[in-house]
KOLTI-236980 format. One line per field, with one value per residue (C-alpha): residue number from 0; z, x, y. Coordinates in steps of 0.1 Angstrom, whole numbers, plus 5000, padded with zeros to 4 digits. Layout:
pos	c(NUM/...)
w	c(Z/...)
u	c(X/...)
v	c(Y/...)
end
This chain:
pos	c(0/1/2/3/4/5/6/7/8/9/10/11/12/13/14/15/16/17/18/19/20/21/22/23/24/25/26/27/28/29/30/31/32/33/34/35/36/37/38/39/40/41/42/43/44/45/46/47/48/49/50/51/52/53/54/55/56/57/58/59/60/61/62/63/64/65/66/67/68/69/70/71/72/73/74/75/76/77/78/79/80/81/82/83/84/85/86/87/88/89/90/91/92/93/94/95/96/97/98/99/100/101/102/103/104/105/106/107/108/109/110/111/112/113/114/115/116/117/118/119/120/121/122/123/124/125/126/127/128/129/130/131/132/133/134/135/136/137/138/139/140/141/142/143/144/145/146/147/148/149/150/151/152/153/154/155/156/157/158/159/160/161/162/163/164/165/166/167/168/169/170/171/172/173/174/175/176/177/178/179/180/181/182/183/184/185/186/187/188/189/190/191/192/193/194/195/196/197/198/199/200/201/202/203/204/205/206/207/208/209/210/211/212/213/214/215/216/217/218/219/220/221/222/223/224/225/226/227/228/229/230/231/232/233/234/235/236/237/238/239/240/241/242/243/244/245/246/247/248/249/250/251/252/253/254/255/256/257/258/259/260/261/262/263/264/265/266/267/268/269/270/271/272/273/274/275/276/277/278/279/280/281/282/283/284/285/286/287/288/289/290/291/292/293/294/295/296/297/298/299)
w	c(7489/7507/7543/7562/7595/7616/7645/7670/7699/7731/7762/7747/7746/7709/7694/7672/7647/7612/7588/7559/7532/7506/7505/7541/7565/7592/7621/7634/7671/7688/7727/7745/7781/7805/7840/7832/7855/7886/7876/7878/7913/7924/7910/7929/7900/7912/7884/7885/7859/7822/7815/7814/7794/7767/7760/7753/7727/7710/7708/7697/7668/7658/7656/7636/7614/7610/7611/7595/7617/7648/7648/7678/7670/7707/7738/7751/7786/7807/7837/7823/7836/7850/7850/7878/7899/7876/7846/7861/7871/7836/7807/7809/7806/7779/7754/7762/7757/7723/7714/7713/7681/7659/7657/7674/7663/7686/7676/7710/7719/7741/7774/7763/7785/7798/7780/7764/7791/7783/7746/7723/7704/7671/7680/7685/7657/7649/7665/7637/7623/7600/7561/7551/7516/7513/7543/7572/7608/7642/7674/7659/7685/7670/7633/7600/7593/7553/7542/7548/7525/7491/7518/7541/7573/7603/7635/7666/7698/7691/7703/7680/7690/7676/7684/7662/7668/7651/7649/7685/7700/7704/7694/7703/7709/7689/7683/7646/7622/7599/7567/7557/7539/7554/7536/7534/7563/7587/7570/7589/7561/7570/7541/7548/7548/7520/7498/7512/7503/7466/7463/7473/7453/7420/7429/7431/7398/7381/7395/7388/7351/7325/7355/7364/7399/7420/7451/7483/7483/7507/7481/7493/7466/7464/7497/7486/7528/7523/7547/7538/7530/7519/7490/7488/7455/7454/7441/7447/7460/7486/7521/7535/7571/7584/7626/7646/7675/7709/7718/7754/7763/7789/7768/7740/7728/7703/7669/7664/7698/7681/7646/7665/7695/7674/7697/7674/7645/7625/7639/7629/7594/7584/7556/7569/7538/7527/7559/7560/7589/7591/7623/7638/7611/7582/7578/7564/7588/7570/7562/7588/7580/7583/7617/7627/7616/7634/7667/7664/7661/7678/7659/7627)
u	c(7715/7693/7692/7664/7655/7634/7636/7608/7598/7588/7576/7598/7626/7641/7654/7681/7683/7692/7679/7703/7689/7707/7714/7693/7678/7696/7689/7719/7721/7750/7763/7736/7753/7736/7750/7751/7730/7751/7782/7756/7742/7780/7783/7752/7729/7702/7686/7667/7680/7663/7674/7641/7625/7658/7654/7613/7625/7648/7622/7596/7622/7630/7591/7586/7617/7617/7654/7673/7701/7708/7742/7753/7779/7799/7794/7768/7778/7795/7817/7853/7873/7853/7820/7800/7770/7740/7761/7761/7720/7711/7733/7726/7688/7691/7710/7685/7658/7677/7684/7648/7638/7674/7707/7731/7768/7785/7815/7829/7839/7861/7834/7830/7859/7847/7813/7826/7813/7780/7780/7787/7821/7802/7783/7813/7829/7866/7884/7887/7855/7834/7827/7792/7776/7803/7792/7822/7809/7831/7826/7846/7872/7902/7919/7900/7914/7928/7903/7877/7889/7866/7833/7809/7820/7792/7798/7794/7813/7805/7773/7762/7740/7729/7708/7687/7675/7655/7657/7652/7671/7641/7650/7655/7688/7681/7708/7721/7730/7762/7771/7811/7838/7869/7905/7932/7950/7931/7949/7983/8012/8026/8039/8014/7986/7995/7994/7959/7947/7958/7946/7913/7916/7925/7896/7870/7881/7872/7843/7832/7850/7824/7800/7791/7803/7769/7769/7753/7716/7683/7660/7626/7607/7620/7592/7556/7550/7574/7600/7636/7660/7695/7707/7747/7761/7788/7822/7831/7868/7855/7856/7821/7815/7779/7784/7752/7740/7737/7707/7712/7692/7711/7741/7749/7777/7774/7786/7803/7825/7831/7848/7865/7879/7884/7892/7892/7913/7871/7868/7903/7899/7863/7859/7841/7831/7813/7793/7759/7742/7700/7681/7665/7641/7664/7653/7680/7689/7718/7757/7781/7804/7773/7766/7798/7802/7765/7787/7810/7791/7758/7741/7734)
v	c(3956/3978/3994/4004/4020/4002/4025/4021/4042/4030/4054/4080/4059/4050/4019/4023/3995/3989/3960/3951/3932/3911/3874/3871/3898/3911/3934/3954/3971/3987/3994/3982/3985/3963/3973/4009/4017/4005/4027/4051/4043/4043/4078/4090/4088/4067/4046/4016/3987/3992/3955/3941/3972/3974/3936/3943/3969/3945/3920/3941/3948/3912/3904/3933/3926/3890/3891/3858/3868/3895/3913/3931/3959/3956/3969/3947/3949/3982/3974/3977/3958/3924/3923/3941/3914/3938/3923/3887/3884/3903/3888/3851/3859/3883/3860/3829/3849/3863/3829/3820/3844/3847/3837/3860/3871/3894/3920/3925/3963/3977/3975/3937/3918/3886/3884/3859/3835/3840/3830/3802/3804/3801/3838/3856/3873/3875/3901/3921/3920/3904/3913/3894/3902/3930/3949/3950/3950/3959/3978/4005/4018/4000/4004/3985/3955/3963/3931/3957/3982/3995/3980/3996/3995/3995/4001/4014/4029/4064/4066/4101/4122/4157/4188/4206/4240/4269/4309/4314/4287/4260/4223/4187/4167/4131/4102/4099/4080/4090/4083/4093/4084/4075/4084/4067/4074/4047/4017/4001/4006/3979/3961/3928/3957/3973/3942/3937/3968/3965/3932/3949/3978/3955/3935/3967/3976/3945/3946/3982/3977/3996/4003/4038/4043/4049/4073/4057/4078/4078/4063/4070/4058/4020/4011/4016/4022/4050/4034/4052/4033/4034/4017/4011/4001/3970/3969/4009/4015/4038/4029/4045/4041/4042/4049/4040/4053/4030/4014/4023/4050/4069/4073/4098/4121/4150/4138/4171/4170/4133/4152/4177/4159/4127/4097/4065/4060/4059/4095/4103/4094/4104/4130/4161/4174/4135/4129/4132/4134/4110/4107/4073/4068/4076/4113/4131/4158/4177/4177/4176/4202/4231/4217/4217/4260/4263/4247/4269/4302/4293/4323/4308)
end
């Protein structure tokens, strides 16, 4: 199984995206957040929709991509609760233009009341999640279901962003990727749960039985284009998250507030000392925990 970055940039805007690959090829975005831009308006900020200009990005993606199938990590529209008129005059056009190139499968976030009007029943996901090829997708503000313990858990809802700076200050704020491992602490204990997990965790170990157990790694070598990618092993008993940023260009919030103001039970449980911190086109951009001390004392 492999993961890439197909990240695109368009007038300066960006394009978060990921394309997993293993039994068919499928392009991942998060929080896009049609009707933003109204909330906005109401706030005294004064923007004119992106609707039209955010679905040309994710077009331009699934042509590039060829995806077999598109997932959308939550989030798709903003108006909580109902659904604001922007919402109403933009949604129905995005998803039959969608429609057109690639199956879609929505998780629906916390933002995503009422959207189920606009789709099919077969393109929304269950509530929980869903686990395909051993990968677990959600929006990510509510608990893990226990089914998606010992996987790789995608999602969304955090919308990371992080700035980099030299010697003297100069440098460039950029939405992120993150890489992390969660501990144990994010699973219910209810008794149901725990018998989950431990079905889980018996059936990792058969799987990994006389296999060297193989640490998640950028492998920059396996694309002779020199695309990074990410290649995640199967069968571990570590739960990994991989949080990506929103494809919604006006929002963003620095990924270390995110670890030291947690609010999601993800944020809660994430590792410090495990994440690993890549940029839009998979560029590794360091650990967590020394961006976290260069916070904190802003002359290092």
């Amino acid at each position: 199984m492999n993961i890439s970055f197909p990240s695109a940039s368009y007038d300066d805007i960006t394009a978060p995206s990921l394309l997993v690959e293993d039994t068919k090829r499928r392009l991942i975005v998060a929080d896009l957040h049609f009707g933003i831009e109204s909330e906005l308006n109401n706030k005294g900020f004064y923007i004119p929709s992106q609707a039209r200009e955010r679905k040309a990005r994710l077009l331009d993606l699934i042509k590039k991509t060829e995806p077999e199938h598109l997932i959308i990590l939550g989030d798709v529209k903003h108006r909580i609760p109902g659904t604001s008129r922007q919402e109403f005059s933009e949604l129905p056009f995005f998803f039959e233009k969608i429609r057109k190139y690639v199956p879609i499968t929505v998780c629906l976030g916390n933002h995503d009341p009422g959207l189920e009007q606009f789709l099919y029943p077969h393109e929304i996901a269950p509530k929980a999640g869903i686990i395909l090829d051993e990968i677990s997708y959600m929006h990510g503000h509510t608990r893990p279901s226990p089914d998606f313990f010992g996987t790789l858990i995608i999602c969304g809802h955090h919308h990371p962003t992080i700035g980099l700076y030299d010697g003297i200050g100069i440098g460039f704020r950029s939405p992120c990727f993150v890489l992390a491992k969660l501990n144990d602490s994010i699973w219910d204990r209810s008794t149901e749960d725990t018998e989950k997990i431990k079905r889980r965790r018996l059936r990792s170990e058969k799987t990994t039985t006389d296999q060297q157990e193989t640490k998640p790694d950028l492998d920059r070598e396996s694309d002779p284009d020199g695309e990074k990618t990410l290649f995640i092993p199967k069968g571990t008993q570590e739960t990994r998250v991989l949080i990506m940023p929103a494809f919604n260009e006006c929002v963003g919030y620095d990924l270390r507030q995110t670890v030291l103001r947690p609010f999601s039970p993800i944020s809660r449980a994430i590792e410090k000392e495990t994440a690993e911190v890549m940029l839009l086109d998979g560029t590794y951009a360091g650990d967590l925990e020394s961006m976290i001390r260069s916070f904190r004392d802003p002359s290092r």
